[in-house]
C-alpha positions as CSV (number, residue, x, y, z in Angstrom):
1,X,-0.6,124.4,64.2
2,X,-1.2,122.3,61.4
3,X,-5.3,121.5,62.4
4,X,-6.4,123.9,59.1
5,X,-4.6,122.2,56.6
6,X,-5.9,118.7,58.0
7,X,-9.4,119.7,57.9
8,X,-9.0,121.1,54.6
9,X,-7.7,118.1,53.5
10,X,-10.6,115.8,55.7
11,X,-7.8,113.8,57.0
12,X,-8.8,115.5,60.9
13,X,-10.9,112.7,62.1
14,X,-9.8,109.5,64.0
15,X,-10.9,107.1,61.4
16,X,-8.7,107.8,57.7
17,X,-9.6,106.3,54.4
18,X,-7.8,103.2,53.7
19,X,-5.2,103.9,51.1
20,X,-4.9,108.0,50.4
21,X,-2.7,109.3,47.6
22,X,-0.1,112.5,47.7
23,X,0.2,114.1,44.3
24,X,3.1,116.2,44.2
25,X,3.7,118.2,40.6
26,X,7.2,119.3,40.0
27,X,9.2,122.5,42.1
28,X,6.9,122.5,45.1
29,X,7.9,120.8,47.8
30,X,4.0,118.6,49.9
31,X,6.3,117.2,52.4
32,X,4.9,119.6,55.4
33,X,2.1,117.5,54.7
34,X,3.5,114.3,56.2
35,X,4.3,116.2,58.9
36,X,1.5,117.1,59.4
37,X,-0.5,113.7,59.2
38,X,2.3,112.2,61.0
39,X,1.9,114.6,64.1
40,X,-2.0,114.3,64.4
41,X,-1.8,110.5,64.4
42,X,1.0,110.5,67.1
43,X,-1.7,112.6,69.4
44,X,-4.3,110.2,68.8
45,X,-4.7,107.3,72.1
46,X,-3.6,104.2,71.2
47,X,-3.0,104.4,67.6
48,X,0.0,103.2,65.9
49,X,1.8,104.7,63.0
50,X,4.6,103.1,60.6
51,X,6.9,106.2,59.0
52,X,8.8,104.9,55.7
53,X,11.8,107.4,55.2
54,X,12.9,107.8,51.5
55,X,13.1,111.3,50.8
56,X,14.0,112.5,54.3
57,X,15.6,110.9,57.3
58,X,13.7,110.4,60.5
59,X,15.8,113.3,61.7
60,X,14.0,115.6,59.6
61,X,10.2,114.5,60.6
62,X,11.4,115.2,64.3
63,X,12.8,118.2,63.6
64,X,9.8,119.4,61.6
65,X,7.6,117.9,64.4
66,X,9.1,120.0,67.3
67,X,8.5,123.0,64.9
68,X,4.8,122.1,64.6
69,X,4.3,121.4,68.8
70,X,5.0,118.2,68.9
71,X,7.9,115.6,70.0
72,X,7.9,112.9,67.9
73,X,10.8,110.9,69.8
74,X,8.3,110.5,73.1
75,X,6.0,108.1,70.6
76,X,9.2,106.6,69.3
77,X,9.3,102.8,70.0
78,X,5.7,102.7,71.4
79,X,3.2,103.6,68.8
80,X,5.6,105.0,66.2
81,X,7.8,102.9,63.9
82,X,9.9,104.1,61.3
83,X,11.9,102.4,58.4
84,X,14.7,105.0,57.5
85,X,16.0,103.8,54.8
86,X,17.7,107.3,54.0
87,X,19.7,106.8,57.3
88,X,20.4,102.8,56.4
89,X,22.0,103.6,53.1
90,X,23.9,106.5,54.7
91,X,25.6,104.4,57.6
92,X,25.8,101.0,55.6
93,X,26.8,102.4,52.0
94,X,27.0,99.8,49.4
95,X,26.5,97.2,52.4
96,X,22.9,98.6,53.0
97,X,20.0,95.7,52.2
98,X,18.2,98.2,50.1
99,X,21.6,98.6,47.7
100,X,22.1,94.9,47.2
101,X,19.0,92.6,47.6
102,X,20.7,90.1,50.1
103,X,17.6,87.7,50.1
104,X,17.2,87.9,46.3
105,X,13.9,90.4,46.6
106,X,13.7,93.3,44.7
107,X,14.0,97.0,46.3
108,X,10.3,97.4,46.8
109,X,9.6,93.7,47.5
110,X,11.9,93.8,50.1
111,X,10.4,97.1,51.7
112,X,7.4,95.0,51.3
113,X,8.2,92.5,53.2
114,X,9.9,95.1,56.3
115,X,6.4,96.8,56.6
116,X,4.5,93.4,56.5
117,X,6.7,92.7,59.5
118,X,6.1,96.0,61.5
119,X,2.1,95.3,60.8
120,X,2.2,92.0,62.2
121,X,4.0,92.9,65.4
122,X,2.6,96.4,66.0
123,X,-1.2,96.0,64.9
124,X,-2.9,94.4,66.9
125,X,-2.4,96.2,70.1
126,X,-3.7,99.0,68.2
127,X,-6.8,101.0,67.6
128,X,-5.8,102.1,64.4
129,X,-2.7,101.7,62.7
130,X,-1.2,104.9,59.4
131,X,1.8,103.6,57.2
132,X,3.4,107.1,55.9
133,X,5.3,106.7,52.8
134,X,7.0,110.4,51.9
135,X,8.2,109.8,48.3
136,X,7.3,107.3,46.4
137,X,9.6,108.6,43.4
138,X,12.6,107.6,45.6
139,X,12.1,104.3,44.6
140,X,13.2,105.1,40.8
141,X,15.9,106.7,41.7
142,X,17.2,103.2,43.3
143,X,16.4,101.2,40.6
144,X,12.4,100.4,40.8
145,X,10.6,100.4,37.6
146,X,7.0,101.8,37.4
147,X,5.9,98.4,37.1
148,X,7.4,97.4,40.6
149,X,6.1,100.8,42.2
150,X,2.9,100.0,41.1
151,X,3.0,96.3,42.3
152,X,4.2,97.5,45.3
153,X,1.4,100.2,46.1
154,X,-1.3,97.5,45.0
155,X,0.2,95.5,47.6
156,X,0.1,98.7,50.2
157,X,-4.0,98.9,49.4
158,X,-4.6,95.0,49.7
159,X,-3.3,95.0,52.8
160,X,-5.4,98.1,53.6
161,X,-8.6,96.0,52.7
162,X,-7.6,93.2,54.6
163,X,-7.1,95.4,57.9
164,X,-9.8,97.3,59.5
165,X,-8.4,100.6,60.8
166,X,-5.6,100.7,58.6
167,X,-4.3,103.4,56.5
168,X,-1.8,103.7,53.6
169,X,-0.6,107.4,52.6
170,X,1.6,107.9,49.5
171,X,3.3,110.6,48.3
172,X,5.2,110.7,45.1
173,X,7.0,114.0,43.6
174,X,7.2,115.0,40.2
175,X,4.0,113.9,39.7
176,X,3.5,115.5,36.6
177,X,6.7,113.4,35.4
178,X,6.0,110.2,36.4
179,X,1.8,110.9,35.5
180,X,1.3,107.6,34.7
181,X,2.1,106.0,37.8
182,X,0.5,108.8,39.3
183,X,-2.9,108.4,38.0
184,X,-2.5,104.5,38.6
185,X,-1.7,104.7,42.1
186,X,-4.4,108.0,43.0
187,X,-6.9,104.9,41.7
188,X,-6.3,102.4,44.3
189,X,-7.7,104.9,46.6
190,X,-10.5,107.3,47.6
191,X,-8.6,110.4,47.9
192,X,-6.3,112.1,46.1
193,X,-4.4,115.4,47.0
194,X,-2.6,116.9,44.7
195,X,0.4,119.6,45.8
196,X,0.4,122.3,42.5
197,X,2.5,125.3,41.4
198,X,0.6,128.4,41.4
199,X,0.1,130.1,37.3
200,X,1.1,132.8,38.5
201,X,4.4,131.9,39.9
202,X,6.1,132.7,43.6
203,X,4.0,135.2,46.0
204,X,5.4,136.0,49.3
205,X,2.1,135.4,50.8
206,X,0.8,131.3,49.0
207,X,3.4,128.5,48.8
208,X,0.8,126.5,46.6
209,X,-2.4,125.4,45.9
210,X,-3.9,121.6,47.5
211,X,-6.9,120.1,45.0
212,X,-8.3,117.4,47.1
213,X,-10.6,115.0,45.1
214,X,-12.7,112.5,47.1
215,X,-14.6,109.5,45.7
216,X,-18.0,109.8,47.5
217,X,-19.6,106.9,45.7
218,X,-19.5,104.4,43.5
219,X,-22.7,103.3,41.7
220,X,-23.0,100.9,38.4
221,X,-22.2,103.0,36.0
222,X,-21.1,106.2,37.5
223,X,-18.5,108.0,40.1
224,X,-20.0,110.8,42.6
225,X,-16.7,112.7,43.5
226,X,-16.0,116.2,45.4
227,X,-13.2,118.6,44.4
228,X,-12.1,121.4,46.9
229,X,-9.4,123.9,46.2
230,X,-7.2,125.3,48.7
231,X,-4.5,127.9,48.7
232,X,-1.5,127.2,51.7
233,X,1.3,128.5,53.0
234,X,4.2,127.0,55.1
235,X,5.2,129.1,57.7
236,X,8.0,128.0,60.2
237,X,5.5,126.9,63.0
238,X,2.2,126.7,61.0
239,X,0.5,126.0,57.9
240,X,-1.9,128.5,56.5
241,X,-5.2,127.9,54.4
242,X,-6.3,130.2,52.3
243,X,-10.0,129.8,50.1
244,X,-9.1,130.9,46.6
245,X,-10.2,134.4,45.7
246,X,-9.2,135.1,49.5
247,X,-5.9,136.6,48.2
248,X,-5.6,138.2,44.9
249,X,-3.3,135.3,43.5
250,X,-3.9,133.3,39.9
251,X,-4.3,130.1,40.9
């Protein structure tokens, strides 16, 4: 139910970029499209996936999941991981690791270190290992400066360079806030998909519109790059695409 968006977006095939970037701009809501990833890597044979839960609990993902045809909780354990640190801070309170920095590390060195750990033991019986971040923005709301954020993500796509078949998604909201750190971060990788508003405002029929920019080479001096524009819309079991001009919508 979700195949349209994914090959709209290129992210359909077994083998990802390494390090992909989630653009989302203020009062529209890209998290379907974690969903979305997450439940075509769990179908995949053999290949491993690390959720990080900042924005929503793994409660939510599974819930989405079983609204999208899949169970997320059969892959739990085996080939899917997940950090919720949503849950973590919700059970522990002020006691949570990611409140108080018990080993002295900062929020997002800690969180760091906690994926490092789940790549060293889950990796290598893998064919392909995806490390799903849903909100990047999160992280400033518990304390992380930009400058730590954008440490952090560097750290993400070095790790992504030093593993073959690895993949690091991102997403951050408010994008058009924190632009900055957006435009830093889309540059670590080849592909950038930004989640926009429509001009024209709500219609029933398009949530949003999805611009997916891909770097398709790199020469000396100049960037080859491909920009596609997609209309979608989030139904309860799907996600519709939509070409623009398809609907009579401003985009």
């Amino acid at each position: 139910m979700a195949a349209s968006v994914l090959i709209a977006c290129g992210l359909n095939e077994q083998k990802l970029p390494g390090f992909v970037h989630i653009s989302e701009e203020s009062n529209v809501d890209g998290s379907f499209l974690i969903s979305c990833i997450l439940g075509q890597r769990l179908r995949i044979s053999n290949a491993g996936t690390l959720l990080v839960c900042l924005q929503h609990h793994y409660q939510h993902y599974f819930n989405a999941g079983m609204r999208l045809g899949y169970n997320s909780n059969i892959f739990l354990g085996k080939t899917l991981n997940v950090i919720d640190v949503l849950s973590d801070m919700a059970r522990q309170g002020l006691n949570s690791k990611w409140l108080r920095s018990p080993n002295g590390l900062t929020l997002t060195e800690q969180l760091a270190e906690d994926i490092r750990a789940q790549l060293a033991n889950n990796y290598a019986n893998r064919s392909s290992y995806t490390i799903l971040i849903d909100n990047l923005s999160i992280l400033f709301n518990l304390g992380a400066s930009k400058l730590q954020v954008q440490q952090f993500c560097q750290a993400l796509a070095d790790l992504a360079k030093e593993h073959e078949n690895l993949t690091v998604i991102t997403k951050l909201s408010n994008s058009d806030i924190h632009q900055l750190t957006d435009n830093n971060v889309a540059k670590l990788g080849h592909v950038r998909i930004q989640v926009l508003r429509l001009k024209s405002g709500v219609f029933r029929e398009v949530d949003g519109k999805l611009l997916i920019e891909r770097v398709l080479d790199e020469g000396r001096y100049a960037c080859e790059e491909s920009r596609k524009e997609v209309l979608y819309k989030v139904n309860d079991r799907n996600v519709k695409i939509f070409n623009p001009g398809e609907i009579g919508v401003k985009v």
